[in-house]
C-alpha positions as CSV (number, residue, x, y, z in Angstrom):
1,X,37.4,21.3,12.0
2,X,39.6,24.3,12.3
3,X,42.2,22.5,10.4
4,X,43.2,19.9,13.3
5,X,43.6,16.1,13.5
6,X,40.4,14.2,13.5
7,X,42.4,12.2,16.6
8,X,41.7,15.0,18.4
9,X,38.0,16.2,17.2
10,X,35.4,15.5,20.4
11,X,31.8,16.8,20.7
12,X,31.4,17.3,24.5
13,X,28.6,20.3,25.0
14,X,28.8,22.7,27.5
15,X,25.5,23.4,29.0
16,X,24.9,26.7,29.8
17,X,22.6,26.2,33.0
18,X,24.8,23.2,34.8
19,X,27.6,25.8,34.1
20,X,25.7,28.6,36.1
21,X,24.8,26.3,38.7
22,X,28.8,24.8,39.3
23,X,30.1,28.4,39.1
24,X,27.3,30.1,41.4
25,X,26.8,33.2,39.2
26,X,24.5,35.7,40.2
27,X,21.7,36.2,37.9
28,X,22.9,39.8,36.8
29,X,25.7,37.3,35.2
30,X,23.7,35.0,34.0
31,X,21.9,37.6,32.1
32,X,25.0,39.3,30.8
33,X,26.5,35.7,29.6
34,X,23.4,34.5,28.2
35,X,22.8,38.0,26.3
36,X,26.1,36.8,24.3
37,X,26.2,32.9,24.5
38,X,24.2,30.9,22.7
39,X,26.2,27.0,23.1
40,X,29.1,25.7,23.8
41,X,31.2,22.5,23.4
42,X,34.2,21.5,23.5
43,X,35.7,20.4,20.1
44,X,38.8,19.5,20.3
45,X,41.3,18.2,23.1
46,X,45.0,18.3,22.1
47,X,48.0,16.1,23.9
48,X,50.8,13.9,23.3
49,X,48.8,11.0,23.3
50,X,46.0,12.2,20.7
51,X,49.5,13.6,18.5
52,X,52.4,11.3,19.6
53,X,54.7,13.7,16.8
54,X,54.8,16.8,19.7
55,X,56.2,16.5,22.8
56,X,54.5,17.2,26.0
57,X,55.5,21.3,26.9
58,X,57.6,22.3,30.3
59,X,54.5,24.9,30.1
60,X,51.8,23.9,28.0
61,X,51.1,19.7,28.3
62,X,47.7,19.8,26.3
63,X,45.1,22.1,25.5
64,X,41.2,22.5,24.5
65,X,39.5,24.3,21.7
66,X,36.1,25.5,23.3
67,X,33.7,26.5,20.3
68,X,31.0,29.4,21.6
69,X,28.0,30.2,19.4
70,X,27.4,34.0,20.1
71,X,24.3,35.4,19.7
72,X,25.7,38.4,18.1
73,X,29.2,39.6,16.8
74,X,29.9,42.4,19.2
75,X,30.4,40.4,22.1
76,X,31.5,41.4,25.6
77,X,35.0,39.8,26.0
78,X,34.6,39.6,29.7
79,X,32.4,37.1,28.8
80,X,34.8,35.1,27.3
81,X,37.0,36.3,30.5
82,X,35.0,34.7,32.5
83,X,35.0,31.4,30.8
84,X,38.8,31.3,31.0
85,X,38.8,32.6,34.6
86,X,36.3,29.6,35.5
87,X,38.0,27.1,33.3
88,X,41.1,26.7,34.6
89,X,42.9,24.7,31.5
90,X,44.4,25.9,28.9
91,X,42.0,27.3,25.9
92,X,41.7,28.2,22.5
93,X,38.3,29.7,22.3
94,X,36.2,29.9,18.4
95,X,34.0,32.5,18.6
96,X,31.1,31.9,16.0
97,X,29.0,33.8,15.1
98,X,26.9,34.0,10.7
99,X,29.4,31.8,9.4
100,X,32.5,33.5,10.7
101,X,35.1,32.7,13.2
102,X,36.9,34.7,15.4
103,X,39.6,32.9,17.8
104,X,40.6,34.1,21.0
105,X,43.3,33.0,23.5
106,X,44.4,34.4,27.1
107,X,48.1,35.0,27.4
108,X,48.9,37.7,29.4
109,X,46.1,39.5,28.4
110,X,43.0,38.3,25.8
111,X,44.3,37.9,22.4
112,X,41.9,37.7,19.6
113,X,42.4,37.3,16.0
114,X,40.5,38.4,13.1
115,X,36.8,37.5,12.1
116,X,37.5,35.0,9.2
117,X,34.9,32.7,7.1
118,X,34.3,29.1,8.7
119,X,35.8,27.5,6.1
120,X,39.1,29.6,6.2
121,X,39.8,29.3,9.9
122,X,42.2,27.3,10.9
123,X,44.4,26.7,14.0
124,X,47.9,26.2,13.3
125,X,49.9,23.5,15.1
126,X,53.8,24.6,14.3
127,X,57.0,23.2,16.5
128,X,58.1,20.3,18.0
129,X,56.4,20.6,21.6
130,X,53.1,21.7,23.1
131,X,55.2,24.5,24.4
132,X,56.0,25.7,20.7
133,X,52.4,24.8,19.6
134,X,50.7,26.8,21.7
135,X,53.3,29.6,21.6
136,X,53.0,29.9,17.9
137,X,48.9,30.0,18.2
138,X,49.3,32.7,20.5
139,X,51.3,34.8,18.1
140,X,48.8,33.6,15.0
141,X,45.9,34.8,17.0
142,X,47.7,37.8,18.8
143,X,49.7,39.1,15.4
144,X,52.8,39.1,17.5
145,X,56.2,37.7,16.3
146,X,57.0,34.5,18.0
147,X,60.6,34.6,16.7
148,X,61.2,38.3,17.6
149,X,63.7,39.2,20.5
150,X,61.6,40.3,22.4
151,X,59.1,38.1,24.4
152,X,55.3,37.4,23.4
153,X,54.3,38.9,27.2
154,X,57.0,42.2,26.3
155,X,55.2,42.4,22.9
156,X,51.9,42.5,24.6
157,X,53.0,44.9,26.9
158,X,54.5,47.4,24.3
159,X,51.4,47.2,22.1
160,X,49.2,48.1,25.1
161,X,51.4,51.0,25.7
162,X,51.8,51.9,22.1
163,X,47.7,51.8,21.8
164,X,47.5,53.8,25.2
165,X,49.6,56.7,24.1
166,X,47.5,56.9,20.4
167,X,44.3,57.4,22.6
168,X,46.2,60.0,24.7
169,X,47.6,61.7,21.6
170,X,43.9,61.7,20.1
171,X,42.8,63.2,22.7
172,X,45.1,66.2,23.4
173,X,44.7,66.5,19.4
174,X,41.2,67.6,20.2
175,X,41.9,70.0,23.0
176,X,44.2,71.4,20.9
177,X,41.8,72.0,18.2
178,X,39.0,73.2,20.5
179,X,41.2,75.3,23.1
180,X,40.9,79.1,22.4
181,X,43.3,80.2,25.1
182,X,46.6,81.1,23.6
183,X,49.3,79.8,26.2
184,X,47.1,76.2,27.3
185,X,46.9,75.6,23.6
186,X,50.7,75.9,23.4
187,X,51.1,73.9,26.6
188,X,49.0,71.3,25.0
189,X,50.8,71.3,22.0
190,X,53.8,70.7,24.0
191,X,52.4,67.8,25.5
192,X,51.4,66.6,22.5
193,X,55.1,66.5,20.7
194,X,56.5,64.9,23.5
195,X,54.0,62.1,23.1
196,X,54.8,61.4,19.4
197,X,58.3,61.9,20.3
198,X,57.4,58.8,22.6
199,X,55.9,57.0,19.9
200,X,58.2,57.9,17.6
201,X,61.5,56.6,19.4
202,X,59.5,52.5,20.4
């Protein structure tokens, strides 16, 4: 499954109503969750012990792969927020959903990776230690570069940023389109070149 060892494959199910009663959701939640989820389970558990070739992590000393059935494909990630928030281990989550797999990971922020066909998806396990592992997985699933200068938190940052100023360009693109008044539509244009200047100079 997913690619990994079969030392590592379990089948422990996740039911959805001892998991509403341990984490004392309100129903509104409940609702919400279920709307999405259909079942869960957790799949896989990976540590030294189930892969003696990697090395426990300074950061990461073993990890989970938590399969969720959704109900349908556009999902609410808090959903899948909330799972991480009230699991406290760390997670790779496989979103499934019509044959097709979608992985997801928190690291910094939620990182998810393409929808891809069952039998294409796989999770990679790449370095030496559970540190590299899971590093590398992030990147996979993020589509950051794990052997860039920068770090895979700066990345993050600078693509949130990057996407946050194309919505604000977008935007002033419109006013300036729909603005009539001579000088706020040059003020607004003004606005707007400093912003691709922005962009332009990352």
């Amino acid at each position: 499954m997913y690619g990994l060892p079969s030392s590592t494959l379990v089948n422990r199910p996740l039911y959805k109503t001892a998991f509403f009663e341990k984490c004392n959701l309100k129903a509104a939640e409940r609702d919400h969750f279920d709307a999405d989820v259909s079942r869960m389970a957790i799949v896989a558990y990976l540590s030294p012990a189930k892969i003696p070739a990697l090395h426990p992590g300074q950061e990461v000393k073993e990890f989970y792969v938590l399969q969720v059935q959704l109900k349908q494909r556009d999902y609410d990630t808090k959903n899948i927020l909330l799972l991480q928030k009230l699991i406290p281990q760390k997670i790779v989550f496989a979103l499934e959903f019509d044959e097709e797999v979608q992985f997801c990971i928190y690291h910094t922020r939620l990182q998810q990776s393409e929808w891809k066909h069952a039998s294409e998806a796989e999770i990679p396990l790449k370095g030496l230690s559970f540190d590299d592992v899971w590093n590398n997985i992030v990147a996979e699933i993020g589509s950051l570069d794990n052997s860039a200068e920068e770090t895979l938190e700066q990345q993050i940052i600078n693509r949130e940023e990057r996407e946050k100023l194309l919505r604000q360009i977008e935007v002033l693109e419109k006013r300036c389109r729909t603005e009539k008044q001579t000088r706020k539509k040059y003020e607004l244009h003004q606005q707007l070149l400093k912003l691709k200047e922005r962009i332009a100079n990352e």
